[in-house]
N, C-alpha and C positions, 0 to 999 in steps of 0.2 A: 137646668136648675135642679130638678127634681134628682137627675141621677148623680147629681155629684153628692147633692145630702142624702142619698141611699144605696149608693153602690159601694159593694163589699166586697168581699169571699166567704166563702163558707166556714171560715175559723171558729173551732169549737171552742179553742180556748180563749180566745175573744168574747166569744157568745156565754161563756160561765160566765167572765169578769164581768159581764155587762149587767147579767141577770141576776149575779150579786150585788152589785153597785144598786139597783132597781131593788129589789128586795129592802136592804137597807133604808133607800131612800122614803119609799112609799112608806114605809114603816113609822118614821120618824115624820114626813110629811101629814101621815094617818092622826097623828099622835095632838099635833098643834092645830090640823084644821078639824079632824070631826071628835075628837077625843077621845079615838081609840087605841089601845092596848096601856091604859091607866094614864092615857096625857095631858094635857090642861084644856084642852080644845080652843076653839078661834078667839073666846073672847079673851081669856088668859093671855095666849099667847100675842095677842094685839097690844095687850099694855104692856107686855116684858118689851118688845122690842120698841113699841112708842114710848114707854117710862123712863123706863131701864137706859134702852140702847140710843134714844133721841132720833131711833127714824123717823121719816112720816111715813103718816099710814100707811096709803098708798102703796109705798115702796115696802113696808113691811107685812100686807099683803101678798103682793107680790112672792116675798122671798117662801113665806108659809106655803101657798098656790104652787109655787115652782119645785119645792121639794117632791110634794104628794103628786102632782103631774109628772112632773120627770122621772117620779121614780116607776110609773107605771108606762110610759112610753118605753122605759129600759128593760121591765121585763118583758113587754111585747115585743120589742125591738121595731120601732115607730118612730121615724125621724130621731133616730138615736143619736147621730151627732147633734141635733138642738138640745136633747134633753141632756146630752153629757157635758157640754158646755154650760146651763144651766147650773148644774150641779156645781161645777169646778168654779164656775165666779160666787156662788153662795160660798162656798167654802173660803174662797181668798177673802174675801168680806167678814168671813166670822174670825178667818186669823186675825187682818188689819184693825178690828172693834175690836175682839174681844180677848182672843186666847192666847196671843202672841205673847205677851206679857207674864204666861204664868210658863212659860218656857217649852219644852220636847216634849215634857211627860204626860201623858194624863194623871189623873188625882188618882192612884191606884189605893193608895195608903191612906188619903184622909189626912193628908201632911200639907197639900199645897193650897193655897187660895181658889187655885180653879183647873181646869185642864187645863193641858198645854196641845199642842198643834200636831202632835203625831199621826192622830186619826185623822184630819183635817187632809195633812199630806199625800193618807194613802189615798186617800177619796176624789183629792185632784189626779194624782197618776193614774188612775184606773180610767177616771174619769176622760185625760189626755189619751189614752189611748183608742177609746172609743170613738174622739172626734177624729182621730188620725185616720186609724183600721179600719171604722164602722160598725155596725153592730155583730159582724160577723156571723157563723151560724144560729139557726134557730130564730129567725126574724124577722119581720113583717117586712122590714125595708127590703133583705133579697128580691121578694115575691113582688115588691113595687118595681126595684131597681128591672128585673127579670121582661116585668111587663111592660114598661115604660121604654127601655132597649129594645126589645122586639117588635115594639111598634113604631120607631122611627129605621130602623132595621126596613121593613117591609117596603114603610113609605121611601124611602131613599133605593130602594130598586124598582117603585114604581115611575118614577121620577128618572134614573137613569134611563130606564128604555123608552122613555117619551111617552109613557100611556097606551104601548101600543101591548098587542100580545102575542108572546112568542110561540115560537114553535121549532121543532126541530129540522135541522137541512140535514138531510143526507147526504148531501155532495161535498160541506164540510165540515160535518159532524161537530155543529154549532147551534144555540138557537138564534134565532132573526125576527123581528117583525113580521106578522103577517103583512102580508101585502107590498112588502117594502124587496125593489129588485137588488140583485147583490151590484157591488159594481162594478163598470164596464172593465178594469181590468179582468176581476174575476171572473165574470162571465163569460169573459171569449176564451179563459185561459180552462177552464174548469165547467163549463155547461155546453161548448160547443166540440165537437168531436173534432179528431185530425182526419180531414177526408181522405187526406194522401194515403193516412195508415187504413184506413175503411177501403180503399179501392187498391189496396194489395191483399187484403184481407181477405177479398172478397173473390180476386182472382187463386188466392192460395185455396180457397176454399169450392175451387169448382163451381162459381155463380156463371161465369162464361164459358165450363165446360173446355173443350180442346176447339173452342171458335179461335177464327181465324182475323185475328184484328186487322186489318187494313185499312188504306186511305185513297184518297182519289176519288175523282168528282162522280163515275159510279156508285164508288162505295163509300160514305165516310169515313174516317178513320173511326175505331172503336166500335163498330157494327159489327152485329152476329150475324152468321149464317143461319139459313132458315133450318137448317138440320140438328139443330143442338136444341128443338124446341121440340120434339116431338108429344106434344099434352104434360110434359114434366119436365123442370129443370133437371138437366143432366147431372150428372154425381162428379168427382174429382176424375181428371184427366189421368190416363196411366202413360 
């Protein structure tokens, strides 16, 4: 849950639009709830939209709270898809009341009855791409997404090797469980020697010297003569 509402990329141009989008909003959220940068503050703006707009309070709350929080979730980049979704239904709410009606433009000129939805529009698109994209660069969600991944990351190879703890095989340059034996094919194929090649090996290398193997109920077959022992194994046969 966590890493779907914070997992991103590092998109810088993501992370502007976002921190524009937050910029704005705080601004304007600043404006209706504590009544800063010349705004009407909470009580004002309670009766415009309870008078005015026939919300209930509650909801009109609401909409004031969700400005000034979402625009500060956006510049930190903190659950940024909640805060840009936020954002984007306050705006289709103010087209569907209020602005729709006074058409595309805003009042630039002091000709028309009220804005119209332009600004509204950018505000949602910027707004949609933030829930899409994520906060992208420069954002607190990375650093969750980041840590929140790496720790089922971890868990999920703890979990693969059963809890146990590895170590290196040098036999086939893997790690394995401590304590855990490889198995029986492996073992006979890969940890037990071929004695046949050990006991040519062995004779190539002068371990019997130039003895003289023979058999018969005297001698067993594969017995050395007592001469090839003189206090030292003898060296290669010439």
């Amino acid at each position: 849950m966590i890493e779907s509402l914070t997992g991103t990329h590092a998109d810088w141009v993501v992370g502007i639009a976002r921190i524009v989008l937050g910029i704005i909003f705080f601004a304007h959220g600043a404006q209706k709830l504590l009544g800063w940068f010349s705004g009407p503050g909470l009580a004002n703006s309670m009766r415009t939209f309870t008078e005015h707009l026939h919300l209930p309070s509650t909801l009109a709350f609401l909409v004031i709270a969700g400005e000034f929080f979402s625009g500060i979730g956006l510049i930190v980049g903190l659950f940024s898809r909640i805060a840009a979704l936020v954002i984007a239904l306050t705006m289709v709410g103010a087209i569907a009341t209020v602005h729709l009606r006074f058409g595309l433009f805003l009042n630039w000129l002091g000709t028309q009855e009220g804005h119209g939805i332009e600004y509204h529009l950018l505000a949602v698109a910027l707004a949609l791409i933030v829930v899409v994209k994520g906060a992208g660069a420069f954002s607190l969600d990375r650093l969750v997404y980041e840590h929140f991944s790496g720790s089922e990351r971890s868990t999920a190879a703890v979990d693969n090797d059963g809890g146990g703890r590895y170590r290196e095989d040098p036999k086939v340059g893997r790690h394995r469980p401590e304590g855990q034996c490889m198995p029986r094919a492996e073992s006979s194929r890969e940890s037990w020697p071929n004695l046949a090649g050990l006991t040519s090996s062995m004779q190539r290398g002068g371990l019997f010297g130039s003895a003289t193997l023979t058999g018969g109920p005297e001698r067993p077959f594969g017995a050395v003569h007592e001469r090839n022992f003189p206090g030292r194994l003898p060296g290669p046969a010439r």
